[in-house]
C-alpha positions as YAML, in Angstrom:
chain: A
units: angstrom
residues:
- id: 1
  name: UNK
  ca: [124.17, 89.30, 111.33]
- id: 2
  name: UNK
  ca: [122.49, 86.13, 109.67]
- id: 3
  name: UNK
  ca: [119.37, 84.78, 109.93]
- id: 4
  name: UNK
  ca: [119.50, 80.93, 111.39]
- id: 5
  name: UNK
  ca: [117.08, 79.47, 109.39]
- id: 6
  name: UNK
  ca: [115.21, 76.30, 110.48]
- id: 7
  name: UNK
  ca: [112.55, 74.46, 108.52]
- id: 8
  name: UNK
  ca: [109.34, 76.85, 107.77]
- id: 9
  name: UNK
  ca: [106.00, 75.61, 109.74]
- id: 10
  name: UNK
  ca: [103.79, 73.88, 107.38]
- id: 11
  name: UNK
  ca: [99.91, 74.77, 107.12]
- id: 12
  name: UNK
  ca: [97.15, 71.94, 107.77]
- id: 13
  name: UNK
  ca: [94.99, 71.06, 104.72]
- id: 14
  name: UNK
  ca: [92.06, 72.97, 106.09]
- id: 15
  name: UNK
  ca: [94.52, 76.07, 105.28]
- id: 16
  name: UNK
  ca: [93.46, 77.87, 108.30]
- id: 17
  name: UNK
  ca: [95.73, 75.77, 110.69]
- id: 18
  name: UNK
  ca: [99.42, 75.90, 111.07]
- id: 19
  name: UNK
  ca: [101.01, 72.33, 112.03]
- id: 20
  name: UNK
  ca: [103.95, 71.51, 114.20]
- id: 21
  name: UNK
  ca: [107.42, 72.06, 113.08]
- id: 22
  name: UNK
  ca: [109.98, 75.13, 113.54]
- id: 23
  name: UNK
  ca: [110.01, 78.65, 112.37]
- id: 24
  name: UNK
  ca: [112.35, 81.15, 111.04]
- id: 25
  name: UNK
  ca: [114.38, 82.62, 113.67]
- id: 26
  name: UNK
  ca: [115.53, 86.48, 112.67]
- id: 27
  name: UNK
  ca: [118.62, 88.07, 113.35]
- id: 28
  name: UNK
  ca: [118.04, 91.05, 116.33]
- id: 29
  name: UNK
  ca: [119.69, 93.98, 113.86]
- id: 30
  name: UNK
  ca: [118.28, 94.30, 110.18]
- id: 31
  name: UNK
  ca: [120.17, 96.49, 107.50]
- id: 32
  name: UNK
  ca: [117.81, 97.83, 105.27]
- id: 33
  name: UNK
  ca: [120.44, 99.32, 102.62]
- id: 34
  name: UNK
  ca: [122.05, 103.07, 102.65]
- id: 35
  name: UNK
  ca: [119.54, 105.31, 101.63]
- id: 36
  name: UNK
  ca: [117.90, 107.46, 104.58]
- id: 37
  name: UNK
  ca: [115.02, 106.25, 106.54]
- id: 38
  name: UNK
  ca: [111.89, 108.62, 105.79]
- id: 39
  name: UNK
  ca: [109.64, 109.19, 108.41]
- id: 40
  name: UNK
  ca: [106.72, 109.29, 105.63]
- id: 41
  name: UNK
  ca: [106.69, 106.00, 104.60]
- id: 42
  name: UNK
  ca: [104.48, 103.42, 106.28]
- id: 43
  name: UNK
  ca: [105.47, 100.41, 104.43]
- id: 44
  name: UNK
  ca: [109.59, 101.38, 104.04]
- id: 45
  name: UNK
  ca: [110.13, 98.25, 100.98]
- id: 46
  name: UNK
  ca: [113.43, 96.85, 102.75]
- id: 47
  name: UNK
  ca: [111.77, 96.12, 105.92]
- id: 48
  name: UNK
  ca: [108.35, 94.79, 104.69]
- id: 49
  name: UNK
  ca: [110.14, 92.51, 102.10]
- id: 50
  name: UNK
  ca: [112.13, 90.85, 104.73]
- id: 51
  name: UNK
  ca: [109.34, 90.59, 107.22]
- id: 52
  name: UNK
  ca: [107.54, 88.36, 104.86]
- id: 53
  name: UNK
  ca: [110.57, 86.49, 103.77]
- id: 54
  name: UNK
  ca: [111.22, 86.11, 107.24]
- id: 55
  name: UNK
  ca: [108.18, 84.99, 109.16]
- id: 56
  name: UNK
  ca: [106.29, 83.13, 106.41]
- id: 57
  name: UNK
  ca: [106.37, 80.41, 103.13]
- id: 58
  name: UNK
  ca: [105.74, 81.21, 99.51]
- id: 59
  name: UNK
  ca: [102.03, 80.71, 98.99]
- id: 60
  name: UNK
  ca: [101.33, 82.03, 102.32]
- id: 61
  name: UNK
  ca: [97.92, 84.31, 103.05]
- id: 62
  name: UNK
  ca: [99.50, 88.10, 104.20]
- id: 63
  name: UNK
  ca: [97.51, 90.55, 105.66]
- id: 64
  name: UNK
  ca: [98.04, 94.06, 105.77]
- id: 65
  name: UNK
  ca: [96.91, 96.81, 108.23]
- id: 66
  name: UNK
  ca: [97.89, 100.25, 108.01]
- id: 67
  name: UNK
  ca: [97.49, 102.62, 110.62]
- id: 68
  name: UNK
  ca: [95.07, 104.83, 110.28]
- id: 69
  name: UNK
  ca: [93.24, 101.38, 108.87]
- id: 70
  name: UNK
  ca: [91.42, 101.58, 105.19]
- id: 71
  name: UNK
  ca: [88.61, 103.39, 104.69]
- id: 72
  name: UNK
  ca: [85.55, 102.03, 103.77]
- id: 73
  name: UNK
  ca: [83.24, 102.75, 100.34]
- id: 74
  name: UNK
  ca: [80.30, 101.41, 99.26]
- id: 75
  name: UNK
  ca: [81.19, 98.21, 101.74]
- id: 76
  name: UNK
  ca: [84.21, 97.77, 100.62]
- id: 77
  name: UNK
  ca: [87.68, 98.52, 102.09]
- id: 78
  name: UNK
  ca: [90.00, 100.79, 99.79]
- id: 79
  name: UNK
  ca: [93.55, 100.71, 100.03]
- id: 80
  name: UNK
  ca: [95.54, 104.28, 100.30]
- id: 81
  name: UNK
  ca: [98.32, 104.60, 96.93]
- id: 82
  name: UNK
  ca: [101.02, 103.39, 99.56]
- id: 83
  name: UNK
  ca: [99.42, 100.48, 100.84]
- id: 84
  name: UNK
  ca: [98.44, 99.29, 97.52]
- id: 85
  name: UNK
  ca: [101.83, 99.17, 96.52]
- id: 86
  name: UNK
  ca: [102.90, 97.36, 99.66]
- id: 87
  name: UNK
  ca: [100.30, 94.15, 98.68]
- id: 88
  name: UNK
  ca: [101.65, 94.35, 94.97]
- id: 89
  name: UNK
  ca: [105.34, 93.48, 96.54]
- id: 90
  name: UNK
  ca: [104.11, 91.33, 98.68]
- id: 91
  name: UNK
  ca: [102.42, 89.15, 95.95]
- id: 92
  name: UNK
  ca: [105.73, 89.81, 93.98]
- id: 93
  name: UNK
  ca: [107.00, 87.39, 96.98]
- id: 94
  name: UNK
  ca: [105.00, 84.63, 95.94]
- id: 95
  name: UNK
  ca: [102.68, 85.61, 98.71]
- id: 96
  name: UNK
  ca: [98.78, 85.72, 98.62]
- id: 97
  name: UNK
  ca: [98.03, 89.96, 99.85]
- id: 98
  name: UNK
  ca: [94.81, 90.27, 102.00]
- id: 99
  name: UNK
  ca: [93.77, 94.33, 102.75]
- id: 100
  name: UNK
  ca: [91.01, 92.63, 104.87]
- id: 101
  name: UNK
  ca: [90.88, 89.32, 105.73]
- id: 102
  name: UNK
  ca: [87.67, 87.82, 106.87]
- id: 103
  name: UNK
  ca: [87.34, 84.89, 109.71]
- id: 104
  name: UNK
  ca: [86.48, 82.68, 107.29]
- id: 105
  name: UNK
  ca: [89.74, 83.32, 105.43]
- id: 106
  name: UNK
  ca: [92.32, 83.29, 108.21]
- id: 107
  name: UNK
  ca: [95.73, 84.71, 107.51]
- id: 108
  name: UNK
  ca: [99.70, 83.15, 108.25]
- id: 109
  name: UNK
  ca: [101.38, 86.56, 108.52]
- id: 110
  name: UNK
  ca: [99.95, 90.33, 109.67]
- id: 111
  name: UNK
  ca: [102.02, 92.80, 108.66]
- id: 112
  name: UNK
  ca: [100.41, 96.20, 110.76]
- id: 113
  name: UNK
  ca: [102.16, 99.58, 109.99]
- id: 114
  name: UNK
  ca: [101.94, 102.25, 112.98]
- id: 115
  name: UNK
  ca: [104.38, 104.56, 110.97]
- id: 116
  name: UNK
  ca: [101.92, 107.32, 110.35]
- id: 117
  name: UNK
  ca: [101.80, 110.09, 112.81]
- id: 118
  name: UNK
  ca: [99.14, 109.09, 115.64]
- id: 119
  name: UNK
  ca: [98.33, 111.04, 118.70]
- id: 120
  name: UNK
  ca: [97.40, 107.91, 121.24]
- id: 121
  name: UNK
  ca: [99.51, 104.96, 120.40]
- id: 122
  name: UNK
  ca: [97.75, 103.26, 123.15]
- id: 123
  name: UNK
  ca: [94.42, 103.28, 121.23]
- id: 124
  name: UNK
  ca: [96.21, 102.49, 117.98]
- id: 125
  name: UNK
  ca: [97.84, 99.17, 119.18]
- id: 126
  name: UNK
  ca: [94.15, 97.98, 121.30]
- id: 127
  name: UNK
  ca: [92.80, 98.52, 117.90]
- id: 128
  name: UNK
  ca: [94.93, 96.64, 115.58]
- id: 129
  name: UNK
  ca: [95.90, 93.89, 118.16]
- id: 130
  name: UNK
  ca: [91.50, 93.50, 118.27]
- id: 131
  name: UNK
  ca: [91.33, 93.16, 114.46]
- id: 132
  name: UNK
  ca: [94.61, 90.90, 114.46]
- id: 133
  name: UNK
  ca: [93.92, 88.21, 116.62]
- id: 134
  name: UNK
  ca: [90.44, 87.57, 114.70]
- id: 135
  name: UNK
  ca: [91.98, 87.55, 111.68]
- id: 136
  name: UNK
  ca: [94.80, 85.26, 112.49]
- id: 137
  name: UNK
  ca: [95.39, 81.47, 112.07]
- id: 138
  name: UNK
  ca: [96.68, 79.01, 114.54]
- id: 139
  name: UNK
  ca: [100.54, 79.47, 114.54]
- id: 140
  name: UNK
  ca: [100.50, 82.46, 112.70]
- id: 141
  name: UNK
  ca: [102.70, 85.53, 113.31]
- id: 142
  name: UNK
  ca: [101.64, 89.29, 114.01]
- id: 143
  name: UNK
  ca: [104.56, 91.83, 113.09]
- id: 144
  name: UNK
  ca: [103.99, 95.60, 113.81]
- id: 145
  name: UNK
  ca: [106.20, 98.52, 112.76]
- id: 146
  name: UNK
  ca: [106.25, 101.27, 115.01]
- id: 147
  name: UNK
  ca: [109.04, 104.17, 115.85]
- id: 148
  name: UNK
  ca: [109.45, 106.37, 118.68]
- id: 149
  name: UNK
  ca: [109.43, 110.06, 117.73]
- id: 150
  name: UNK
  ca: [107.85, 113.66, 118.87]
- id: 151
  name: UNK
  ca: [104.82, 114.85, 118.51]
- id: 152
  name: UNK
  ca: [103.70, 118.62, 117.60]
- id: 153
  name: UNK
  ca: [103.06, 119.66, 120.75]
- id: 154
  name: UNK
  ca: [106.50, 117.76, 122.50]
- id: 155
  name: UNK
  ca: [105.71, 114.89, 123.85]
- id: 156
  name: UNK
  ca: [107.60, 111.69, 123.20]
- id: 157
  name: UNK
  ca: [105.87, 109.14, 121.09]
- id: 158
  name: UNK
  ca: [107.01, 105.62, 121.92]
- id: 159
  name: UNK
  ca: [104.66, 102.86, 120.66]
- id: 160
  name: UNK
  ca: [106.86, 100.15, 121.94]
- id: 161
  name: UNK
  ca: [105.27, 99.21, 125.42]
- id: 162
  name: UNK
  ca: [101.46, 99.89, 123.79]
- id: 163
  name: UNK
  ca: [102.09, 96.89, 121.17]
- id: 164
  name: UNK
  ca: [103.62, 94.36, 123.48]
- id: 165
  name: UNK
  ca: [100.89, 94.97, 126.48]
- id: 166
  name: UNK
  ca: [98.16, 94.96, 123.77]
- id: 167
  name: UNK
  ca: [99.69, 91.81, 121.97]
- id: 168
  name: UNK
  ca: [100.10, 89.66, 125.26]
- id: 169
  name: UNK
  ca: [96.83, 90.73, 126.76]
- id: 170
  name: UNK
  ca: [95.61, 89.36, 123.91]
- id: 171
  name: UNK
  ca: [97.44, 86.35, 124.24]
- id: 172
  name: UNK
  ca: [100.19, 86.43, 121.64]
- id: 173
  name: UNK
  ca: [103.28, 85.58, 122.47]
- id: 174
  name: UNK
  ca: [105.97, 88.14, 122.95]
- id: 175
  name: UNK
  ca: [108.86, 86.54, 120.11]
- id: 176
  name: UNK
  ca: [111.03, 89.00, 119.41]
- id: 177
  name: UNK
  ca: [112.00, 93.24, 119.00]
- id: 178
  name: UNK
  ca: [114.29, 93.85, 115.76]
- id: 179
  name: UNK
  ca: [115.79, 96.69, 115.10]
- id: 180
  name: UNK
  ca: [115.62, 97.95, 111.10]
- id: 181
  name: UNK
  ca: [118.14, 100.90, 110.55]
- id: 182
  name: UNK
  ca: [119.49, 102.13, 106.91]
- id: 183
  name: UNK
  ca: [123.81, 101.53, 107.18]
- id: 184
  name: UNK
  ca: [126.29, 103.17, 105.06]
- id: 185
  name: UNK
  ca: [129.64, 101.28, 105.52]
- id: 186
  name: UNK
  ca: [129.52, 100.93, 109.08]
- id: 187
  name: UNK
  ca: [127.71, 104.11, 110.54]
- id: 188
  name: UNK
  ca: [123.93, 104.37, 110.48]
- id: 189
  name: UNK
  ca: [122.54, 106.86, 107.54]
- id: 190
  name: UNK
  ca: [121.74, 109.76, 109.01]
- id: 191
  name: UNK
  ca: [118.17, 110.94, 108.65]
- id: 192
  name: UNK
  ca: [117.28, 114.59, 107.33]
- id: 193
  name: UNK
  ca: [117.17, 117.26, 110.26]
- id: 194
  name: UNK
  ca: [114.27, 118.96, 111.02]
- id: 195
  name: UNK
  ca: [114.31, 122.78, 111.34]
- id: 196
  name: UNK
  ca: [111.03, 123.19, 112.45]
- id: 197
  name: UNK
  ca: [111.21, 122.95, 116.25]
- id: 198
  name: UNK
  ca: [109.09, 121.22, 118.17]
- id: 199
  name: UNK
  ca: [106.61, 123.70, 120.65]
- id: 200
  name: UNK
  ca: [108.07, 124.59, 123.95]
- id: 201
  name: UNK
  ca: [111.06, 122.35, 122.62]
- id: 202
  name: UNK
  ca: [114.02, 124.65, 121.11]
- id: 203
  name: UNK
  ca: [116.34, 121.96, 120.32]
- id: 204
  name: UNK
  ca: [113.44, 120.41, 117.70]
- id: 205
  name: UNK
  ca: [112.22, 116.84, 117.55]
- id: 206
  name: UNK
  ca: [113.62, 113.48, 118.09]
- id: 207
  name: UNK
  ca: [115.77, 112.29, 115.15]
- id: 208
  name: UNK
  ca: [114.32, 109.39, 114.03]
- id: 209
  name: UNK
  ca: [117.14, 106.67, 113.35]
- id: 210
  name: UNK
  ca: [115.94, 103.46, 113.12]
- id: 211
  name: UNK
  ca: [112.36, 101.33, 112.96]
- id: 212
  name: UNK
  ca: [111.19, 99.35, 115.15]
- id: 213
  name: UNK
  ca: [109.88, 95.64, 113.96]
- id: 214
  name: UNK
  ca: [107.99, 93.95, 116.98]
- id: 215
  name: UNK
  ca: [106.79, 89.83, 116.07]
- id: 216
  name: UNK
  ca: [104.25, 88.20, 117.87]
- id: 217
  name: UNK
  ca: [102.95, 84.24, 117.68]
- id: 218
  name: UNK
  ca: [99.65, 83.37, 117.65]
- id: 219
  name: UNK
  ca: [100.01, 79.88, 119.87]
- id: 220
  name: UNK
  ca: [98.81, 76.39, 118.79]
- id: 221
  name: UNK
  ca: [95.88, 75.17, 120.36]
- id: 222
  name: UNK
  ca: [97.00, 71.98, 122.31]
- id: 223
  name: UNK
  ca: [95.68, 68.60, 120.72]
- id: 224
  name: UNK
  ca: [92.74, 67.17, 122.42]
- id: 225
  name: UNK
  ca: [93.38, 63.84, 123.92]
- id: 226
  name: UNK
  ca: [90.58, 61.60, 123.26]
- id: 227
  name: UNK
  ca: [89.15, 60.16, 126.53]
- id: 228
  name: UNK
  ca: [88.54, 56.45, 127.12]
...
């Protein structure tokens, strides 16, 4: 499936401010080559690559959140090894990579990564959707990674409906849910089994097949009309 590709929204001069025009609408099914998905990797290359070639422009500000989110020394955020490399291939895009964008310094795109294991996904999408919408311009987009999978103890793990009620309550709008899944010919690569089964579950843990890539719109604000 193909992207249809419309003209890319421009930003204002202030930089902080998208202006009117169209954006980049995504195909619904993303092939992100042969080679096994690995449930390790927050920032899987394929699908952050396309994410920012998708949803935003070549000198475009990019900020990345990783789940849990950077840690903090003396005041200033640190990037883990894996997130590190994900902002040196997003600058290898001819985008500008932000670990922590400021208000003052208000990004196009946020890429969030809610790959790594996490107990409460509810918590985990309040929290990034909080830091994302202050960090976000006018028109900008908000994509989040996410997969559904089993925990240790059993239970399903399904971020999905966490990200889109945090998004829209805090008023982003719902765009679109792609699917991301490694292909060989025409069958989907089949990710490594796991012998270790999950507690009080024989049969082990869910087999993870594919990724999850939800996008979200940070609306315009409307024009004021001056008043007579």
């Amino acid at each position: 499936m193909t992207a249809k590709s419309r003209q890319h929204p421009s930003r204002s001069t202030t930089g902080h401010t998208r202006t009117s025009g169209a954006v980049v609408v995504p195909s619904t099914l993303w092939a992100t080559g042969s080679d096994p998905l690995d449930p390790a990797d927050r920032w899987p290359t394929p699908i952050l690559s396309r994410a920012v070639r998708e949803f935003c422009a070549p000198g475009d500000r990019v900020g990345l959140i990783g789940w849990p989110t950077p840690t903090t020394r003396g005041g200033l955020r640190v990037a883990e090894p894996d997130t590190a490399a994900a902002l040196e291939t997003v600058q290898a895009l001819g985008r500008h990579p932000n670990l922590d964008p400021g208000a003052d310094e208000a990004v196009d795109l946020i890429m969030v990564s809610l790959l790594a294991d996490h107990r409460d996904p509810v918590a985990a999408a309040d929290h990034i959707a909080g830091i994302a919408v202050e960090r976000m311009a006018m028109g900008a987009l908000l994509v989040v990674l996410g997969r559904c999978r089993h925990g240790d103890d059993g239970v399903l793990i399904d971020p999905a409906g966490a990200v889109v009620a945090a998004a829209q309550a805090a008023d982003l709008l719902y765009l679109q849910h792609i699917i991301a899944v490694p292909i060989t010919g025409h069958t989907i690569t089949a990710t490594a089994a796991t012998d270790t089964p999950t507690h009080g579950h024989p049969r082990g843990r869910h087999t993870v097949a594919h990724t999850d890539v939800f996008a979200f719109l940070n609306p315009r604000r409307a024009e004021s009309t001056p008043q007579d």
